[in-house]
N, C-alpha and C positions, 0 to 999 in steps of 0.2 A: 392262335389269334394274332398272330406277329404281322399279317397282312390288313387285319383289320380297317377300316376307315370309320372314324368319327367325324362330327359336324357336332360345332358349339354354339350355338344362338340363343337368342334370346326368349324366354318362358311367351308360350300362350296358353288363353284360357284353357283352349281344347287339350291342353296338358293334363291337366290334373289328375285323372285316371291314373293315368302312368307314370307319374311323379307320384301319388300314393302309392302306386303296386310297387314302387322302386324301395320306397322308403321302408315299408314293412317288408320286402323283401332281405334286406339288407340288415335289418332289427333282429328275422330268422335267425340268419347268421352267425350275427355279433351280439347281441343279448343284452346291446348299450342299456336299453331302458330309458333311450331318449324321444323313442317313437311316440307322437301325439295321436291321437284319434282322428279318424278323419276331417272329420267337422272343424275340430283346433285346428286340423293344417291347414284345412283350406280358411278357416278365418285368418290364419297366422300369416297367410301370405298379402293382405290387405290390412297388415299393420299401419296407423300413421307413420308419416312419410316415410312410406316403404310401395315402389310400385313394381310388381314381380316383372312387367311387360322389361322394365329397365334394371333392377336390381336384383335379379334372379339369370343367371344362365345354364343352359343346362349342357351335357354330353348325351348323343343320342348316336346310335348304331344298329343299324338294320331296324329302322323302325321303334328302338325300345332305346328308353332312359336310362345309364348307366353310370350317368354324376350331374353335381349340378354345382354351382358356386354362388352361396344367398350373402347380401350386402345388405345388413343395417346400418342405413343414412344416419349417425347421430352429430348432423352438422354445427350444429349452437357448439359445441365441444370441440369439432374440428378433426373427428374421427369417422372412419365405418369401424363396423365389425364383419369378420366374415366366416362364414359359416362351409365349409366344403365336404361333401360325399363323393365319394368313387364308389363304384360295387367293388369288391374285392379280387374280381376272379379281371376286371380291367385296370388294375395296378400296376405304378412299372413301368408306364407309359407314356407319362408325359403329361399326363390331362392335369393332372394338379398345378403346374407350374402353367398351362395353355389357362384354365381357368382363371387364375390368378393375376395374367396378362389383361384379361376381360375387365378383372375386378381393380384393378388399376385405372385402366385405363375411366372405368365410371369414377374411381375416386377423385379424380382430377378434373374430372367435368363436376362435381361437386364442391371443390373447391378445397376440400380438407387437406388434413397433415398426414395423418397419420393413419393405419389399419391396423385392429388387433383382432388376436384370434384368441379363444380360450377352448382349454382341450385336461383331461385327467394327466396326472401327470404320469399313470404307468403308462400313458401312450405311447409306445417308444420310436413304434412308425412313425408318428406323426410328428413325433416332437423333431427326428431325426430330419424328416422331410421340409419341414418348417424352419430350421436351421437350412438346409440346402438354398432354401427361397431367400434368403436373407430375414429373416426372422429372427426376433431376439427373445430372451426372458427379463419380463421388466416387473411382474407383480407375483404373487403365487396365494393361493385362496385356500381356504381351510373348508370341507366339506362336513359338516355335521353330521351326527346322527342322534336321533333322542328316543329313549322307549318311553312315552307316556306313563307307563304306569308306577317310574321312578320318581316323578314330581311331587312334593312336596307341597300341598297345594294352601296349607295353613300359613304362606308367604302374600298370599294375595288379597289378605283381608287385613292389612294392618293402615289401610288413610282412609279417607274422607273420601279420593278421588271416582268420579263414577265412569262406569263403560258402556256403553252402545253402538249399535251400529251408524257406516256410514249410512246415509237416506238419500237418495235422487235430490237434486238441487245443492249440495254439498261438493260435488268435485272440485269446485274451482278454490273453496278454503280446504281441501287436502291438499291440490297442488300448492300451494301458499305453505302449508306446512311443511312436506316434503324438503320443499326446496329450500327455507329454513333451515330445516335440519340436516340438508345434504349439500349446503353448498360449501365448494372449497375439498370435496370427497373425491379419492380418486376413482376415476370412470364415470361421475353419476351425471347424466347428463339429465336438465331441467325439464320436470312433469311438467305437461300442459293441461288442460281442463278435457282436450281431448283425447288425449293418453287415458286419462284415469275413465272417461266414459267410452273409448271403447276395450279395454279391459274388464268392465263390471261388467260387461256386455256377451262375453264373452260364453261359449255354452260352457256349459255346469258353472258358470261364475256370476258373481251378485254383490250390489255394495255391502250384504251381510258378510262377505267374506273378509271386510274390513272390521277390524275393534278398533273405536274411538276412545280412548282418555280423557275427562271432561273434565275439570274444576268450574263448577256452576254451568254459565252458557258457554264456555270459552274451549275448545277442542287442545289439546296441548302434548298429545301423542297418540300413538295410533302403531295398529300391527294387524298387515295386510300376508293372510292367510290363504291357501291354497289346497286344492285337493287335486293329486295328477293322478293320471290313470294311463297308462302304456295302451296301448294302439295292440299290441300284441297278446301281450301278456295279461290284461285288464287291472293287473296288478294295483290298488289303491293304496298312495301314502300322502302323509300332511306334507305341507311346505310352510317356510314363513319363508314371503319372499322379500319383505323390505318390513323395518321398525325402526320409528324413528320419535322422537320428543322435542319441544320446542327447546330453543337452545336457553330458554328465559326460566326453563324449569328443570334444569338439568341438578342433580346432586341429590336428588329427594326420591331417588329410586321409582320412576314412574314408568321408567325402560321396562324394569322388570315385572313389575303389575301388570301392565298390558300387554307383555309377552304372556305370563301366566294367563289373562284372559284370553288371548288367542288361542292359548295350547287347550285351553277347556273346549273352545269351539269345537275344534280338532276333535277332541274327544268324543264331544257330542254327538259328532257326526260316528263315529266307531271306529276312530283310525287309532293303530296301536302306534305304529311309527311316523317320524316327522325330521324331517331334514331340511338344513339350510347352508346357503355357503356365505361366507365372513372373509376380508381380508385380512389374513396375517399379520399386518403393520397396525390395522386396529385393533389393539391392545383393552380397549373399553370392552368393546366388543365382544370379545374374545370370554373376556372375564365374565362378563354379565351371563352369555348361553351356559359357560362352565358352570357357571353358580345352580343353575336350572336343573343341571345332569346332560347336557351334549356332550359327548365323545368325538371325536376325529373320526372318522371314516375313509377316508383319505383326500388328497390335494387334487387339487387344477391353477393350472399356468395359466398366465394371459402372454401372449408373445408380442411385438410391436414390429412392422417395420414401416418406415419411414417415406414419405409420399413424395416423389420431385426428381 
């Protein structure tokens, strides 16, 4: 393949076919377990301000898909993210660093600082290649893992506070909360009312997937729950993808009640396992999942480099 010729441009609709056969093709392979269902990917590529026509590129050779380079715009923050696949057997080559020319060059028409990427930390190609790129290690995240049927569940009935779902017409006092409790965090870049609606939107997802924390009418933490399922494997685990409390009610342990009501959802549903990632430097954090029964499972990097 040392003659090969590639062409890098930019995603169209008429892709999608073969940007899905790429992506499970490559899932066969490597066994990441990061493959989404059809339906997620193709929602996923019409994320808020995320437009694949411009923040999607792809590598294509003889007709077929064989990398691509995905930029989530998180401009309020003054970052992207970027997301890159190669097929394995066109490694070696060069596309990652052509790629990333691309992904540049949109960061600057964006106007940001900076670009991070997050990867496992046994990844040692990538981590290796990523140093090549001018890549740095600036943060490192803790990867949970929790077997539900070690929970303790006689923790969750000790206040007053009550739990419910979010309800249609609520998104825009989640974001209000959220942003509450996550500003000043590193990475988190501010929910909007249209984040949060079209993730509930999302197939298999719903604002049930969200627990609410209430003290009378007034919402004051919340733990937003997930169910993923591999594209490949069909493999079904929990998630907790974000929990957060108001900062007005912090010290009265309400973190952990509504995490324990999330994990009951979880349950509900018949998932035995549930996993979540945490930054390292959050030490609350950290403590609070331990208390529960999370284990380590292992790490992922966020790498940075610098825009200009």
């Amino acid at each position: 393949m040392e003659n090969t010729l590639y062409t890098i441009r930019n995603y169209r609709p008429t892709d999608f076919d073969k940007y899905l056969q790429f992506n499970i093709e490559v899932e066969k392979l490597e066994m990441t377990g990061y493959c989404a269902p059809p339906q997620l990917l193709r929602e996923n590529l019409y994320r808020p301000n995320h437009s694949p026509e411009q923040d999607l590129f792809i590598v294509e050779t003889v007709g077929n898909i064989v990398g691509y380079m995905d930029i989530t715009p998180e401009v309020r923050i003054g970052r992207v993210i970027l997301n890159c696949l190669v097929h394995p057997n066109h490694r070696r080559r060069g596309l990652a660093s052509k790629l990333l020319g691309h992904a540049i060059h949109r960061a600057q028409e964006l106007g940001v600082r900076v670009a991070h990427v997050n990867i496992p930390e046994d990844n040692t190609i990538a981590r290796k290649a990523l140093s090549k790129l001018g890549f740095r290690v600036i943060r490192q995240f803790l990867e949970l893992r929790l077997d539900i049927s070690r929970i303790r569940w006689q923790d969750s009935n000790q206040c007053a506070v009550k739990y419910r779902n979010l309800q249609r017409g609520e998104e825009g006092e989640l974001a209000q909360l959220q942003n509450r409790s996550f500003t000043g965090t590193w990475g988190y870049n501010p929910n909007t009312v249209e984040d949060i609606v079209y993730n509930t939107n999302l197939s298999g997802f719903s604002p049930e997937d969200v627990v609410l924390a209430c003290e009378e009418d007034k919402v004051i933490g919340y733990c937003w729950t997930r169910i993923t399922c591999g594209a490949v494997t069909n493999r079904r685990k929990g998630q907790i993808s974000m929990l957060g409390v108001d900062p007005d009610y912090r010290g009265r342990e309400i973190g952990k009640r509504v995490l324990l009501a999330g994990l009951s959802r979880l349950k509900s549903k018949g998932l035995q396992v549930v996993e979540l990632s945490v930054d390292d430097e959050n030490k609350e954090a950290r403590a609070l999942y331990q208390s529960v029964g999370f284990e380590l499972r292992t790490n992922s990097l966020w790498y940075e480099k610098v825009i200009g």
